[in-house]
Backbone as JSON Lines, residues from 0, in Angstrom:
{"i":0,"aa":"X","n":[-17.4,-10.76,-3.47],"ca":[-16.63,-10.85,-4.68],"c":[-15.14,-10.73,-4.37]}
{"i":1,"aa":"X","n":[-14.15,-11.56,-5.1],"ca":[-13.02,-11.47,-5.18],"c":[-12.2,-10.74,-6.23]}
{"i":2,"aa":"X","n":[-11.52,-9.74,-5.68],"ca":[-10.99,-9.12,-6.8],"c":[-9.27,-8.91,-7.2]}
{"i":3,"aa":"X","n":[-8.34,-9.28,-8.14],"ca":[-7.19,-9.26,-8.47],"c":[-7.44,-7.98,-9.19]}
{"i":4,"aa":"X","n":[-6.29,-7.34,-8.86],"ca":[-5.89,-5.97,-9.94],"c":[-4.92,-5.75,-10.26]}
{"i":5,"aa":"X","n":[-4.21,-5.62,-11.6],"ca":[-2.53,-5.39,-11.55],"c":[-2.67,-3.71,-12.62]}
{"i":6,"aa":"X","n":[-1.29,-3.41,-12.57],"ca":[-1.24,-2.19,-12.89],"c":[-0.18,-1.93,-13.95]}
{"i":7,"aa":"X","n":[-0.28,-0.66,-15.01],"ca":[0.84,-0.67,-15.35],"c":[0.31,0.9,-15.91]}
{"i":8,"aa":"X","n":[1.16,1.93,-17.13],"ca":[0.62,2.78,-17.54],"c":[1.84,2.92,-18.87]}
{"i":9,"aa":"X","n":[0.79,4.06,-19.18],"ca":[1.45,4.06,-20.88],"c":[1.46,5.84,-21.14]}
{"i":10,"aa":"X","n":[2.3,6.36,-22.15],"ca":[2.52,7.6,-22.04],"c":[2.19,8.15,-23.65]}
{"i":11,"aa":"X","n":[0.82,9.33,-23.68],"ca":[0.75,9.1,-25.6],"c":[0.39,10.69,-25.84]}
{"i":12,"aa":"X","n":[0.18,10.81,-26.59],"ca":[-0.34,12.92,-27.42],"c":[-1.61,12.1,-27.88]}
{"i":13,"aa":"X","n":[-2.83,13.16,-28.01],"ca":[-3.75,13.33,-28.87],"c":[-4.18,14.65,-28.68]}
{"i":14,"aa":"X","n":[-5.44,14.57,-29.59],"ca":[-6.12,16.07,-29.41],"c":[-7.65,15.77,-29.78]}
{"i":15,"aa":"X","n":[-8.38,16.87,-29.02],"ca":[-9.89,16.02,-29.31],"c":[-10.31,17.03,-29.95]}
{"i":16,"aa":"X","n":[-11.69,16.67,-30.76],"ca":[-12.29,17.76,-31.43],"c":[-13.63,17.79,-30.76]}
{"i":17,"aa":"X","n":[-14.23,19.01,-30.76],"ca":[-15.2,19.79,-30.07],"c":[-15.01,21.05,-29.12]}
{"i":18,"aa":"X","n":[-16.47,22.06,-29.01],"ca":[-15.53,22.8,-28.08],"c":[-15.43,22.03,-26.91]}
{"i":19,"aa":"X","n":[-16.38,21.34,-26.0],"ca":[-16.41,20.7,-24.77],"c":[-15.06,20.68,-24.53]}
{"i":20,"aa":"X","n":[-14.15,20.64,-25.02],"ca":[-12.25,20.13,-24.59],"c":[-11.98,21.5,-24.25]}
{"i":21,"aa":"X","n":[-12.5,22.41,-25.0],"ca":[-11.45,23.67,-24.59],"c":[-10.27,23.3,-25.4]}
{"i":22,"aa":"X","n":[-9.25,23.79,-24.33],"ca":[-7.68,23.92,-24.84],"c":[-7.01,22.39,-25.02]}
{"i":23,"aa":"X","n":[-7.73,21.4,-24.56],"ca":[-7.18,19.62,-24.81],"c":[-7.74,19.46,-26.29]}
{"i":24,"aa":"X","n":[-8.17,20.86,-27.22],"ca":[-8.38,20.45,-28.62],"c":[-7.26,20.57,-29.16]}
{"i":25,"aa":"X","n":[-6.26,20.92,-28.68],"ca":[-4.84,21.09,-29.13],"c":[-4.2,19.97,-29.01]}
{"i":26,"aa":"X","n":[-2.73,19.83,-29.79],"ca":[-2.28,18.41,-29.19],"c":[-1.78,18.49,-28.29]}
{"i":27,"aa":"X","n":[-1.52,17.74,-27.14],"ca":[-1.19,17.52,-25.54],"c":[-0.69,15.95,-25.54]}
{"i":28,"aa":"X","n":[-0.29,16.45,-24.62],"ca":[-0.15,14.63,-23.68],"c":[-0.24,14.13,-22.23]}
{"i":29,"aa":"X","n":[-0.32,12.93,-22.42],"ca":[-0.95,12.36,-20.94],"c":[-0.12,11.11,-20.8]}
{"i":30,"aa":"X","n":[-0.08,10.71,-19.28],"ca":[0.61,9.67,-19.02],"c":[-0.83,9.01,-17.73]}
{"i":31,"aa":"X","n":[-1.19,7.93,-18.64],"ca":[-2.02,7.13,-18.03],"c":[-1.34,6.23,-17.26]}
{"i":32,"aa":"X","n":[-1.92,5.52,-16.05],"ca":[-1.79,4.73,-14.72],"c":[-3.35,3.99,-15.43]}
{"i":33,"aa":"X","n":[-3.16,2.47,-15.37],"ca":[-3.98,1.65,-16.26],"c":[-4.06,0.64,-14.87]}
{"i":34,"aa":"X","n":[-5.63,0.43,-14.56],"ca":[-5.61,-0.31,-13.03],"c":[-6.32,-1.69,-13.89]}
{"i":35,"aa":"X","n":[-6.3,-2.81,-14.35],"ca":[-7.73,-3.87,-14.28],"c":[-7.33,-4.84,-13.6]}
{"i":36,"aa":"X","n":[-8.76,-4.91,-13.05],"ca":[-9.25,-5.47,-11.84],"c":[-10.29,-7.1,-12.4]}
{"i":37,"aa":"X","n":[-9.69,-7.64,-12.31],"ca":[-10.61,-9.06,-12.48],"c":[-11.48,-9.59,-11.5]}
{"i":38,"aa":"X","n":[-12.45,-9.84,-11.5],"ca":[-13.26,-10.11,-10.64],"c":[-14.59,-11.6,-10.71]}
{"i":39,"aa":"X","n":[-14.01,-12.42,-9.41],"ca":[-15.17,-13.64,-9.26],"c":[-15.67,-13.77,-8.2]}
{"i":40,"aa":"X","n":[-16.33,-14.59,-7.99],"ca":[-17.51,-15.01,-7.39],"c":[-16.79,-16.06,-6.27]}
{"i":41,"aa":"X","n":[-16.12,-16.31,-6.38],"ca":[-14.89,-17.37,-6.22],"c":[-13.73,-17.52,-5.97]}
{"i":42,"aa":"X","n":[-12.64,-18.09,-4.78],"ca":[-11.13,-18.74,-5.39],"c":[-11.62,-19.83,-5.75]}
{"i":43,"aa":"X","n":[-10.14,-20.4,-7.06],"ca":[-9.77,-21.63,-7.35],"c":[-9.46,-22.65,-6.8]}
{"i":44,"aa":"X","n":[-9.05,-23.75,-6.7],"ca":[-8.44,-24.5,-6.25],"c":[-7.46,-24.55,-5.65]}
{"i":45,"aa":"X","n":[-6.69,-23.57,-6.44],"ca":[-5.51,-22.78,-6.07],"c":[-5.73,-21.64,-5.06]}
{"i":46,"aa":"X","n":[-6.55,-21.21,-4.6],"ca":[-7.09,-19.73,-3.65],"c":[-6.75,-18.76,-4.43]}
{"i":47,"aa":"X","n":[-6.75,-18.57,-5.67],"ca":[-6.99,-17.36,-6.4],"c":[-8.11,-16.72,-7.24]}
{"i":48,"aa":"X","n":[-7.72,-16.04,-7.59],"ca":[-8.77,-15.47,-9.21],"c":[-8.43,-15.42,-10.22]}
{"i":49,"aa":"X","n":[-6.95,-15.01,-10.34],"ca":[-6.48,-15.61,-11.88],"c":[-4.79,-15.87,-10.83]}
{"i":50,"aa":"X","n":[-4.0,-15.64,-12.24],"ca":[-2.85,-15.85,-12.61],"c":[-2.33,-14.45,-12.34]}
{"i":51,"aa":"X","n":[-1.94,-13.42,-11.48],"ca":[-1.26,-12.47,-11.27],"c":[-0.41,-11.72,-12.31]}
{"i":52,"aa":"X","n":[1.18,-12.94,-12.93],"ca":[2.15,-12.64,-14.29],"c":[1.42,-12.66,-15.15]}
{"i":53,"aa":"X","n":[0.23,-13.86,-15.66],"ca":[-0.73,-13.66,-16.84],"c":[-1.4,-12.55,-16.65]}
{"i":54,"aa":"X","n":[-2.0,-12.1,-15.98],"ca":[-2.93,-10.67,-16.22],"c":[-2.04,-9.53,-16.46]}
{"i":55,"aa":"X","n":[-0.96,-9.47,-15.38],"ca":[-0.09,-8.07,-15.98],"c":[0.78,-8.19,-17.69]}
{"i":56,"aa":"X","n":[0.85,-9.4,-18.07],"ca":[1.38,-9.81,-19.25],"c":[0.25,-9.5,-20.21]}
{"i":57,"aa":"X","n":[-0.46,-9.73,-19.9],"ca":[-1.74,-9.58,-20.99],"c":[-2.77,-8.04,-20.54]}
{"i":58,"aa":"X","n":[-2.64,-7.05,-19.83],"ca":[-2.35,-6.04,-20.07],"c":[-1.11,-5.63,-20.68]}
{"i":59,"aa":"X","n":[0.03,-5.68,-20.69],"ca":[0.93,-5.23,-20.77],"c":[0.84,-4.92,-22.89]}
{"i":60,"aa":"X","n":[0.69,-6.25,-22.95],"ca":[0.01,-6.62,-24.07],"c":[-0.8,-5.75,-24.93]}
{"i":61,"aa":"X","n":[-1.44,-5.33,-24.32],"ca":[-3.04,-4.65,-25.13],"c":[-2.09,-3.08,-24.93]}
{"i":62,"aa":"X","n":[-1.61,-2.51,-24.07],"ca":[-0.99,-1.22,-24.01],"c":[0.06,-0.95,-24.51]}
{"i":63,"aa":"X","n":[0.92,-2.38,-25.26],"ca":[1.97,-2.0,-25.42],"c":[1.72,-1.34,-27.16]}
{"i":64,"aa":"X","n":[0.91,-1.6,-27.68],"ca":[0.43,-0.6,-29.42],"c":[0.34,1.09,-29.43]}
{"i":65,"aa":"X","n":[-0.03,0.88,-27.98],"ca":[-0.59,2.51,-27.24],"c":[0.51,3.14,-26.88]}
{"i":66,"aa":"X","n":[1.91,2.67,-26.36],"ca":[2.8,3.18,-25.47],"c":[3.62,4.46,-26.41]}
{"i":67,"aa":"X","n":[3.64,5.72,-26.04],"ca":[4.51,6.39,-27.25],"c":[4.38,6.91,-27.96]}
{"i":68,"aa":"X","n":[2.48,6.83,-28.55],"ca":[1.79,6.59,-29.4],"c":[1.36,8.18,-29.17]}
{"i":69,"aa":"X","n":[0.97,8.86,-30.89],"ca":[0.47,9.96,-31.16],"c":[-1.17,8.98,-31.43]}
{"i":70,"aa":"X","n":[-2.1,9.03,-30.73],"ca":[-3.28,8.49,-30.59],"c":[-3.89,9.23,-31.87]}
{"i":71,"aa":"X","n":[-3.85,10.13,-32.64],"ca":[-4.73,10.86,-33.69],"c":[-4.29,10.27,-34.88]}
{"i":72,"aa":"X","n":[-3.19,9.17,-34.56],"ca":[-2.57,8.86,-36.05],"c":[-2.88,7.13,-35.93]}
{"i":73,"aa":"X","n":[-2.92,6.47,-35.07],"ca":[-3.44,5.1,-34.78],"c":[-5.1,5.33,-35.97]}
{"i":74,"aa":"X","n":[-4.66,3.92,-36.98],"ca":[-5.63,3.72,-37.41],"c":[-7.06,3.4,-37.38]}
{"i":75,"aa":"X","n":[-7.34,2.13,-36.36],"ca":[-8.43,2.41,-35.86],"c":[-9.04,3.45,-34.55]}
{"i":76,"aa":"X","n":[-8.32,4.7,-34.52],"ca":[-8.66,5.53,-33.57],"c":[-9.1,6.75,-34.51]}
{"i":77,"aa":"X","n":[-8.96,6.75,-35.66],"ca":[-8.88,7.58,-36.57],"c":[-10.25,8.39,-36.45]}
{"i":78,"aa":"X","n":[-10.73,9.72,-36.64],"ca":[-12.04,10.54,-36.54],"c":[-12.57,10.55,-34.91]}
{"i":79,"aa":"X","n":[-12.01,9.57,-33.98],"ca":[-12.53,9.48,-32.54],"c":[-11.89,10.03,-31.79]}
{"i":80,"aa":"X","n":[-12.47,10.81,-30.46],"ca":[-11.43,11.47,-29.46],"c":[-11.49,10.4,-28.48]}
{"i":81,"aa":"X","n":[-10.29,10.04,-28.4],"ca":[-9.88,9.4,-27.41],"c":[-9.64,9.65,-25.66]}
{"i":82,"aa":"X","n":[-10.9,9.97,-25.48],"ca":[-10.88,10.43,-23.92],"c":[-10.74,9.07,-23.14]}
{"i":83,"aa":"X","n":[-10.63,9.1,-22.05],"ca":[-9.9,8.45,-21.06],"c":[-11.53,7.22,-20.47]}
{"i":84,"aa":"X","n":[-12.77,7.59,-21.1],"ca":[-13.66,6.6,-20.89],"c":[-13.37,6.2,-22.05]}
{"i":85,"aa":"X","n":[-13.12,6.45,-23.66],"ca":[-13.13,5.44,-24.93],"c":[-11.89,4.55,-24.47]}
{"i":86,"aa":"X","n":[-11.02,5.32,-23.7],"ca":[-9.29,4.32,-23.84],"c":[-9.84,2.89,-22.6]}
{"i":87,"aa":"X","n":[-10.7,3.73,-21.42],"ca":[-10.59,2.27,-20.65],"c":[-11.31,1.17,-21.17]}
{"i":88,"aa":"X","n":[-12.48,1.85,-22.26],"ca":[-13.64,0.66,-22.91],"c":[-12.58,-0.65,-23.92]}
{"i":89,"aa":"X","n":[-11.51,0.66,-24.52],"ca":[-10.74,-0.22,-25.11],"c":[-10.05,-1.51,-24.66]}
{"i":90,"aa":"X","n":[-9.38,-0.68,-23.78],"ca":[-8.81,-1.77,-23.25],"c":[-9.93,-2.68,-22.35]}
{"i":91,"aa":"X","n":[-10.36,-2.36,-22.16],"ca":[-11.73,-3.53,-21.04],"c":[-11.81,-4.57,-22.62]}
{"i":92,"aa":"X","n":[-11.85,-3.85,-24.05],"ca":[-12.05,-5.37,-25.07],"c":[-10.87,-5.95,-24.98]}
{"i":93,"aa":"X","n":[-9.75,-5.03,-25.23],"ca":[-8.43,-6.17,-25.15],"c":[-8.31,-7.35,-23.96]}
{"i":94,"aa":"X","n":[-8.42,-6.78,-23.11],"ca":[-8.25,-7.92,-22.01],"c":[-8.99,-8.39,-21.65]}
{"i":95,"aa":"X","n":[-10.45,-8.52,-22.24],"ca":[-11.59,-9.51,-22.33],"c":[-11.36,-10.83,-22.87]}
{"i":96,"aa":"X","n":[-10.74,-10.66,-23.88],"ca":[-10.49,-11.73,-24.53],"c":[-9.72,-12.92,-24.35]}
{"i":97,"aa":"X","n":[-8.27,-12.17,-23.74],"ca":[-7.51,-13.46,-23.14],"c":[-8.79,-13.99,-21.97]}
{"i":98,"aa":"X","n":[-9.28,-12.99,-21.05],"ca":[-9.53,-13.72,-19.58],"c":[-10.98,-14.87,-19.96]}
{"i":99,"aa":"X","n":[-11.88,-14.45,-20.96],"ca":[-12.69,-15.32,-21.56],"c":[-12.15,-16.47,-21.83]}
{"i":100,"aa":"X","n":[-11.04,-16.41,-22.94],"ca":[-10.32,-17.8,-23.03],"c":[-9.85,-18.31,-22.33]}
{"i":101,"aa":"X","n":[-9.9,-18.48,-21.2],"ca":[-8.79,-19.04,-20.19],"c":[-7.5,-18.62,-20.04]}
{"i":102,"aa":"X","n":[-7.23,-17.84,-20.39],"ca":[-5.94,-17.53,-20.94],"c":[-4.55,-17.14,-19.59]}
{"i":103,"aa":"X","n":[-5.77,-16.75,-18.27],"ca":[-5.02,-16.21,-17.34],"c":[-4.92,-17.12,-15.9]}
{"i":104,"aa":"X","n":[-5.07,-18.64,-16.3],"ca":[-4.26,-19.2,-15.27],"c":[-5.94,-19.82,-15.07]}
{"i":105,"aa":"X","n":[-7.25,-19.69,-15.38],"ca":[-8.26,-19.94,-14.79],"c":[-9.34,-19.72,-15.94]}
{"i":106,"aa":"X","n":[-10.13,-21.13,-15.74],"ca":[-11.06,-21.21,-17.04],"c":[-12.09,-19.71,-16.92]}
{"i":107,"aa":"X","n":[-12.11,-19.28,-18.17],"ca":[-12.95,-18.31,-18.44],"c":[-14.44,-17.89,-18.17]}
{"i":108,"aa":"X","n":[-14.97,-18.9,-17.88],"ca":[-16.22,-19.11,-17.58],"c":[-16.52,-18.56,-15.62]}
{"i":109,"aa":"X","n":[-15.55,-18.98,-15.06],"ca":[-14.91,-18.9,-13.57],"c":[-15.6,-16.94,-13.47]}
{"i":110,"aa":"X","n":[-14.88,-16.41,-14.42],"ca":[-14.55,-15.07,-14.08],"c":[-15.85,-13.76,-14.19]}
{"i":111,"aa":"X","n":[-16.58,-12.95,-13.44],"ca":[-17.36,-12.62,-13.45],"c":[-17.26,-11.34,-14.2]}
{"i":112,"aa":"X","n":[-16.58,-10.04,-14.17],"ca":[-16.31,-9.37,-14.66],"c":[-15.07,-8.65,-14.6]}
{"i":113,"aa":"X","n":[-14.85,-7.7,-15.27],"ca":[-13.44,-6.95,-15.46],"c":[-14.04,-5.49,-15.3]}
{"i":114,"aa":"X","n":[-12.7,-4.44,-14.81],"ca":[-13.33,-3.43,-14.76],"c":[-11.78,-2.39,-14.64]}
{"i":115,"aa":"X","n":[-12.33,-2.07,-15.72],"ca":[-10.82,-0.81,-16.32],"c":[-10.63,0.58,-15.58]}
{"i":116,"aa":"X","n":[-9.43,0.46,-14.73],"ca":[-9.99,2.43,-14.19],"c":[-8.33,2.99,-15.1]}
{"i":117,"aa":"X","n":[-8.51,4.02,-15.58],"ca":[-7.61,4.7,-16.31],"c":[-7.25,6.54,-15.47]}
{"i":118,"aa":"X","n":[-6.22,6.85,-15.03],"ca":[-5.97,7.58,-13.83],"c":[-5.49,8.7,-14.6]}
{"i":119,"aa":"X","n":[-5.74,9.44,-14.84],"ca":[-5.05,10.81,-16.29],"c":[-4.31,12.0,-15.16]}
{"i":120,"aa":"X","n":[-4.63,11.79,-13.83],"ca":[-3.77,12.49,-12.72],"c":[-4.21,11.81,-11.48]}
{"i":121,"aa":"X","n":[-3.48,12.7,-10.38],"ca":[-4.25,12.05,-9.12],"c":[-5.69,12.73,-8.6]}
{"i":122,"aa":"X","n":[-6.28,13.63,-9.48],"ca":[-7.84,13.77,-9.01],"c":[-8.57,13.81,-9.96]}
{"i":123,"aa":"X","n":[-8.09,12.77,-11.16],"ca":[-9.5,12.38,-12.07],"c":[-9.25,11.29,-13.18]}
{"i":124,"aa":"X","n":[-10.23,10.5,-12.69],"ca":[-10.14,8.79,-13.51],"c":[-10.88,8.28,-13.96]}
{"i":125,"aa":"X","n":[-11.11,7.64,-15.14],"ca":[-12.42,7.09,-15.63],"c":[-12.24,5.39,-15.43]}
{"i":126,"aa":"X","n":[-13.78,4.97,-15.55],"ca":[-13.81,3.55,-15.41],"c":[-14.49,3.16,-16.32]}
{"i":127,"aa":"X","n":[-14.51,1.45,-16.86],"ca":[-15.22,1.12,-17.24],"c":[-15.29,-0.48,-17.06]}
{"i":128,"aa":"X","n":[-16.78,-1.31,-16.7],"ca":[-16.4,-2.42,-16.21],"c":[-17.92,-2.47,-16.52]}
{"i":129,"aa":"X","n":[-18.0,-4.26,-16.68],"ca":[-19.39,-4.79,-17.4],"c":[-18.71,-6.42,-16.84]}
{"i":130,"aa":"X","n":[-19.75,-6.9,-17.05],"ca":[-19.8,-8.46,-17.1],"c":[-18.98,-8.87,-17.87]}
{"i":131,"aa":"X","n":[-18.12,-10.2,-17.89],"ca":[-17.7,-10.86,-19.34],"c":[-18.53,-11.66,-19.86]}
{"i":132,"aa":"X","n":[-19.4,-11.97,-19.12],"ca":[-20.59,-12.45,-19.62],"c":[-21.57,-12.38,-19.67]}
């Protein structure tokens, strides 16, 4: 498998409810490091997997609603704790969508899966990655 990954991160407050959090039931904040990784079966024509500027553009994209952001006040986040596996699932939909459509330099169909790692420090990260198809 061939894999492209570009990077970027975003900086937000929330607070979760349950005890499982402990003291992260309070409001806090985090500065996420946002890795996705596109992945085929394949290079193009071109010897790639996608479009490099299109993928970091279209992350950039899906994080930029998030950037800044008090996460407990975002509407569709509303009643959910936003732990660091719901944020990478999220984003794994946002940037499903362009890379399905073709959107990143290479027909959609080409691309085997995507796979979100979200970095909340340097010794603990969640992932999440599935097929696009």
């Amino acid at each position: 498998m061939f894999t492209v990954e570009v990077r970027d991160h975003i900086m937000i407050a929330h607070s979760f409810k349950g005890a499982v959090f402990g003291p992260a039931q309070k409001m806090h904040g985090a500065t996420f490091v946002i890795d996705a990784a596109f992945i085929a079966e394949t290079l193009d024509d071109n010897a790639i997997v996608i479009d490099i500027g299109r993928a970091h553009e279209a992350l950039k994209a899906v994080l930029g609603p998030l950037n800044y952001q008090n996460l407990d006040e975002v509407p569709e986040f509303k009643g959910k704790n936003t732990t660091t596996e719901f944020l990478s699932k999220y984003i794994f939909d946002g940037l499903a969508k362009p890379a399905r459509a073709g959107e990143l330099g290479r027909p959609g169909r080409e691309l085997k899966a995507l796979r979100i790692t979200l970095s909340e420090s340097h010794v603990a990260r969640a992932q999440y990655e599935a097929p696009l198809w």
